[in-house]
C-alpha positions as MATLAB code, in Angstrom:
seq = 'XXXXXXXXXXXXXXXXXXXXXXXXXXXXXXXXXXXXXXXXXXXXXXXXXXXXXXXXXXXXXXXXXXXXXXXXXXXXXXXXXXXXXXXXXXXXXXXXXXXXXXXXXXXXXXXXXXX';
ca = [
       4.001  -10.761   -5.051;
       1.024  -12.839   -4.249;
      -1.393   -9.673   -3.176;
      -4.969  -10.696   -2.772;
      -6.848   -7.247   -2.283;
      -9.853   -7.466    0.665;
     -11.347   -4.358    0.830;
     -11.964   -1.867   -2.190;
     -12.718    1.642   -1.411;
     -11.351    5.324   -1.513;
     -11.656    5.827    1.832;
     -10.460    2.239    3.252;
      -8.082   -0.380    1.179;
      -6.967   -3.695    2.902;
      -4.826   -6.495    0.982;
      -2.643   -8.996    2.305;
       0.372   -9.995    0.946;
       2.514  -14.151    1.779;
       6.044  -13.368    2.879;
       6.846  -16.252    1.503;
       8.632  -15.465   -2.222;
       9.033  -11.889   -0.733;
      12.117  -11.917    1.204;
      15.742  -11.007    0.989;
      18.385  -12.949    1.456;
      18.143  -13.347    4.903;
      14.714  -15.017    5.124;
      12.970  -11.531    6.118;
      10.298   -9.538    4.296;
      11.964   -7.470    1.752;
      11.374   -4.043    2.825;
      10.790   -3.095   -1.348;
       8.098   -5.944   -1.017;
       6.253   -3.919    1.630;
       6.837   -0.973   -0.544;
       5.070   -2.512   -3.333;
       2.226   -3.422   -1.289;
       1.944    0.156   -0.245;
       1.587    1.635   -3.357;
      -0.695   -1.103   -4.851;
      -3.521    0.102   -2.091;
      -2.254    3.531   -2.417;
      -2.458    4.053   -5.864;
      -5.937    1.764   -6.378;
      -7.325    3.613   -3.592;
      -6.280    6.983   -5.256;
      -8.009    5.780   -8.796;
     -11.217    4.963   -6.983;
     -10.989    8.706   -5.668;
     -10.539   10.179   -9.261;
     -13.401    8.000  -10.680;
     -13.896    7.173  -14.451;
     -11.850    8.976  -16.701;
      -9.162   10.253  -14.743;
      -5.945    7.508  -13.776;
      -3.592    8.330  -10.671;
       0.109    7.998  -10.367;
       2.538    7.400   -7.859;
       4.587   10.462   -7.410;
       6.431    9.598   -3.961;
       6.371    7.077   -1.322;
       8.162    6.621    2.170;
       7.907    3.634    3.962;
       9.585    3.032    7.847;
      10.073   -0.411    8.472;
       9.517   -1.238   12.479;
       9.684   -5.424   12.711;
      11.369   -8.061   10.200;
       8.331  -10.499    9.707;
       9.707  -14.192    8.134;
       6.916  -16.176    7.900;
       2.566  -15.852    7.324;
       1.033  -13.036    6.023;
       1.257   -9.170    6.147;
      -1.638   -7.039    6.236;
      -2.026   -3.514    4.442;
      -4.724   -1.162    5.577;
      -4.685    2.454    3.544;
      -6.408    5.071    4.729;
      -6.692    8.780    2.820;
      -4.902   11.953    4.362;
      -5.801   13.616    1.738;
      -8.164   13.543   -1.403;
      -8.077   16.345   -3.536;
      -8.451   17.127   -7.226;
      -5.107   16.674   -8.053;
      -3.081   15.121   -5.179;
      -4.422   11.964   -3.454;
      -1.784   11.298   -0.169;
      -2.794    7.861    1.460;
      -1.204    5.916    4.964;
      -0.565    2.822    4.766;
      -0.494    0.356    7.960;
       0.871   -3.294    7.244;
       0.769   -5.300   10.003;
       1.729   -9.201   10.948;
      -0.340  -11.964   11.738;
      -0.238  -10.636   15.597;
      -1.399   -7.583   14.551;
       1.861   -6.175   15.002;
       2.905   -3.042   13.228;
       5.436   -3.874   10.794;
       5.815   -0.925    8.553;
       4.523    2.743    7.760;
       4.174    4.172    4.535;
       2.668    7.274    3.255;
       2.163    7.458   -0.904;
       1.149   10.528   -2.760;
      -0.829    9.921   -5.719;
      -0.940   12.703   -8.934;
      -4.540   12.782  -10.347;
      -5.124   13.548  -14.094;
      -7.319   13.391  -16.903;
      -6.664   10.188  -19.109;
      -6.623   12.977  -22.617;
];
């Protein structure tokens, strides 16, 4: 996928991702590769939350795709709804090069004890 994380934080993840080797068949940015990079800051973001000893897992994600984006980078920016003790719900922003919204994802995050 080519995701080089920027930013590493509970409260504010950015990574960027090539569309290039992400596409679908018709040269645009496959809409499961933006889904990917969604719950990669989602899910990191939610583990930095539940600190040492605890791991978080995806439990559902939703993603509304606004542009097609077929060349440069995208941009993911996740920022917490929530953060609770068991649930950790993050948005996720990914924009394009022009700072143009490309899609919106929200990812909900179960937090447990690694025993």
């Amino acid at each position: 996928m080519g995701i080089e994380f920027l930013e590493l934080d509970a409260q504010r993840m950015v990574a960027r991702m090539p569309v290039a080797g992400n596409t679908q068949p018709y040269g645009l940015l496959h809409g499961g590769a933006s889904c990917v990079l969604a719950e990669s800051l989602g899910s990191i973001g939610a583990a930095l939350h539940a600190g040492p000893g605890r791991i978080s897992m995806g439990v559902e994600i939703n993603a509304t795709h606004h542009r097609s984006v077929t060349e440069g980078y995208v941009t993911g920016v996740a920022t917490p709804l929530h953060l609770g003790r068991t649930l950790a719900t993050y948005e996720i922003v990914i924009t394009d090069e022009q700072d143009r919204r490309v899609c919106t994802a929200r990812l909900t995050a179960l937090l447990r004890d690694v025993n």
